[in-house]
C-alpha positions in Angstrom: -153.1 20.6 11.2 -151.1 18.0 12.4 -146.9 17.3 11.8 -147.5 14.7 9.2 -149.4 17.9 6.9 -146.3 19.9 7.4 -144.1 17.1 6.0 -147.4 15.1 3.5 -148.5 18.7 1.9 -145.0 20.2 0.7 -143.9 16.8 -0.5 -147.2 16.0 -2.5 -146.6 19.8 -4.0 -143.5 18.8 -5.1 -144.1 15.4 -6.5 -147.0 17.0 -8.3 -145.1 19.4 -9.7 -142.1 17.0 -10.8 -144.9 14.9 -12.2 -146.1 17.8 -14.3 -142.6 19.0 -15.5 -142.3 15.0 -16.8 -145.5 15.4 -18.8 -144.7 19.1 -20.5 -141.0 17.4 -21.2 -142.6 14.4 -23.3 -145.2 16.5 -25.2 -142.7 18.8 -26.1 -139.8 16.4 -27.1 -138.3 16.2 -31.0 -140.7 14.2 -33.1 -138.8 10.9 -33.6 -138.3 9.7 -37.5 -140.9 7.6 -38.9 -139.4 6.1 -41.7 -136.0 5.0 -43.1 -135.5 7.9 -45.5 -132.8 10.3 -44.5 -133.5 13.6 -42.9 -134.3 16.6 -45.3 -130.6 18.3 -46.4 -129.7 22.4 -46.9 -132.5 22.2 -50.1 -135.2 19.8 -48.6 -135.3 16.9 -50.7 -134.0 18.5 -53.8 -130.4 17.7 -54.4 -128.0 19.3 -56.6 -126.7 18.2 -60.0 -125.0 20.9 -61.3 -123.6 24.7 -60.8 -123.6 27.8 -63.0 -122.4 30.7 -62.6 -125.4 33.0 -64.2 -129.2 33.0 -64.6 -129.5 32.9 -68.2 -127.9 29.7 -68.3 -129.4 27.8 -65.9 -132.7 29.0 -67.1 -131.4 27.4 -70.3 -130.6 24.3 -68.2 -133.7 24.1 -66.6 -135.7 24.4 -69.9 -133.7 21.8 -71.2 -134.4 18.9 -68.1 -137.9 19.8 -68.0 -138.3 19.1 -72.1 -136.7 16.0 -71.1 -139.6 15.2 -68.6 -137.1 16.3 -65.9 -138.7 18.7 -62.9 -135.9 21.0 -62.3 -135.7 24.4 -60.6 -132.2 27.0 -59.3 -131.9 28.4 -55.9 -128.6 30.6 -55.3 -127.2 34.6 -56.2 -126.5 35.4 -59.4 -123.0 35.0 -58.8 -123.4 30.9 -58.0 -126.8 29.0 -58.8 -127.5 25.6 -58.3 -129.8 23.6 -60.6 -132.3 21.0 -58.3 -134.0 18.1 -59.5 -135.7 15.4 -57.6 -133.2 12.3 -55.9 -135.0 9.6 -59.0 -134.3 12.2 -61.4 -130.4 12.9 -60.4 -129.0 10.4 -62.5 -131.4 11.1 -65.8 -130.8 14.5 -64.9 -126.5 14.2 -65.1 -126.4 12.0 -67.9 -128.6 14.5 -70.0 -126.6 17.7 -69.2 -123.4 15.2 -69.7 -125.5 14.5 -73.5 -125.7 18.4 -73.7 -122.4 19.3 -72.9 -121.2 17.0 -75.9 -123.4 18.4 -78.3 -122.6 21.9 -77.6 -118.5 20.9 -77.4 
């Protein structure tokens, strides 16, 4: 072996392996976003509309959107439950439990 191995070999292993490192780093980096939508909240895509304060009710709640055409499901304890529709059903969603609220009142 000559000097120029002792000094060529070690820096090679080292450039390889700082090559390698660069590779696993950019297959293993954060998917970037694709599209313009905002990232996914606490419920996914869900959002909320509304809160009540036991199950029977917001099974009564529920019944009520999805006779309306509405797809609505709870998540929550029993103590606070929130009713989730999808973001184009939010506003139909309101204004229907708004259209409840009077009829019961």
């Amino acid at each position: 072996m000559t000097a120029t191995d002792y000094v060529f070999l070690p820096v090679m292993g080292f450039a390889l392996i700082g090559l390698f490192v660069l590779v696993l780093r950019w297959a293993h980096r954060p998917a970037e976003r694709r599209s313009g939508r905002p990232l996914a909240g606490e419920h996914g895509v869900l959002v909320p509309v509304t809160t009540v304060r036991d199950s029977a009710t917001a099974a009564h709640l529920v019944a009520v959107l999805r006779s309306a055409g509405i797809q609505a499901t709870t998540t929550g304890s029993s103590a606070e439950m929130l009713l989730l529709v999808w973001p184009s059903d939010a506003e139909a969603a309101r204004d229907r439990l708004v259209e409840l609220s009077r009829e019961k009142g």
